[in-house]
C-alpha angles and dihedrals in degrees: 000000000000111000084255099060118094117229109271128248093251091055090048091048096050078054099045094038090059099039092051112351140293089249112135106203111202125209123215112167097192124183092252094047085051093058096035081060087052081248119153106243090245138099091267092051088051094053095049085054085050097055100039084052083042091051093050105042094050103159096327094105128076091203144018126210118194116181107226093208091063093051095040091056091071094055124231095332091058091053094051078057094051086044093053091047099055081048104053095041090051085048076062091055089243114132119242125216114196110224103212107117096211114182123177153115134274131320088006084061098050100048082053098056084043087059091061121016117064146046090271097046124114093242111016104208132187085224149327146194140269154172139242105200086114087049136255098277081069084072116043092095088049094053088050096053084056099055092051095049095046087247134127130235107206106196113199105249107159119014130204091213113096102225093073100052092095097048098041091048092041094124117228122218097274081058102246119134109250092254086048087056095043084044091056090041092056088043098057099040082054096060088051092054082059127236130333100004100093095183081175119066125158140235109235116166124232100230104057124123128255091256091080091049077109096061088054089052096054081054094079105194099331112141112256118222098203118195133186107057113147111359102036090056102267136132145210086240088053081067099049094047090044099037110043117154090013094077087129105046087057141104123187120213139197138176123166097020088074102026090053087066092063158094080088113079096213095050095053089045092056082046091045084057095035074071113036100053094055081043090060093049101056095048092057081048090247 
């Protein structure tokens, strides 16, 4: 790595992960979770969510993991809140992954990957997600801008949710399932970057069955965003039965298990830790 490159997400995470915990926890600030706060649905009521979830978690996450859909809905205004949050959870030192899920071709892709990784991007973030229906190839500019921003493009490669079993097992001509393909195809782009940078991680949920522990191995030592843990169904010991061997690729993530403990900040900072501390643990394999 040249004098001028910044470290790389997955180095800052490995840091961060063993100094608090490797927990992501994700923000999702829904119509419903608004007015269960006794928030009014509106920009100002999102910004007052952000910064009672900003207020508990302090420097005690690894990782933040704000969901662009539920900021966008509210327009301009909504994104400035988005903006500010990044902002006030990296001034804690915490990283923050930008849930958007963008897929495309060409300069729309581009133009994409310039709206959140780098220091002249609207959002700088330490990483995002995206999608591969286009193809891989669609992203290889994506995960470069990432490289050379110290960020981390997570690509969805196996799903919790249902509905994308059929798609992510559909098997190509060579005879691989599509995620085993798009595993291959991470893992491969990870060993170009060089050792130790990873600007491709992938999303694995944390519910999925045994049956996809091949997948993870294809992966190689890509970083592994893991939702689903609490309300989805999922477990710490899911992790460990899913991920063994992996403990410290992964980062595990969850959403409505901690924010339904709100609108109190003392109450989402005890679920924030009712988190961290079994986090830390399976990261050092215990």
């Amino acid at each position: 790595m040249s004098s001028t490159t910044p470290p790389s997400f997955a180095q800052r995470f490995a840091r961060l992960a063993d100094e608090r915990s490797p927990f992501c926890l994700g923000v999702d600030p829904s119509r419903d979770l608004l007015t269960r706060w006794g928030l009014p649905d509106t920009a100002q009521g999102l910004s007052d969510f952000c910064e009672r979830i900003a207020e508990a978690a302090g420097d005690s996450v690894a990782v933040v993991k704000p969901q662009s859909a539920f900021f966008e809905r509210h327009g301009p205004a909504g994104l400035q809140v988005l903006q500010k949050l990044m902002k006030r959870f990296q001034a804690a030192g915490s990283l923050a992954l930008l849930d958007v899920k963008r897929g495309d071709i060409g300069s729309t892709m581009d133009a994409y990957a310039e709206s959140v990784f780098g220091p002249d991007s609207a959002y700088q973030a330490d990483a995002a997600t995206f999608t591969a229906y286009l193809g891989l190839g669609a992203l290889v500019k994506t995960m470069e801008r990432a490289r050379v921003s110290g960020a981390c493009a997570f690509l969805v490669v196996r799903s919790s949710n249902p509905e994308g079993t059929s798609l992510q097992k559909s098997k190509g001509e060579d005879g691989r399932t599509v995620a085993e393909a798009l595993a291959d195809g991470l893992r491969e782009l990870n060993e170009k970057a060089g050792p130790g940078v990873l600007p491709a991680g992938a999303v694995m949920g944390a519910t999925l069955p045994d049956s996809d522990r091949g997948v993870i191995e294809r992966l190689g030592g890509a970083l592994l965003l893991t939702p689903g843990i609490g309300a989805q169904g999922a477990g710490f010991d899911d992790l460990k039965r899913l991920f063994v061997g992996r403990e410290a690729q992964v980062i595990p993530t969850a959403t409505r298990s901690v924010l339904e403990a709100g609108p109190e900040v003392a109450s989402l900072r005890a679920a924030i830790l009712r988190h961290v501390e079994p986090a830390r643990r399976f990261r050092a394999g215990a």
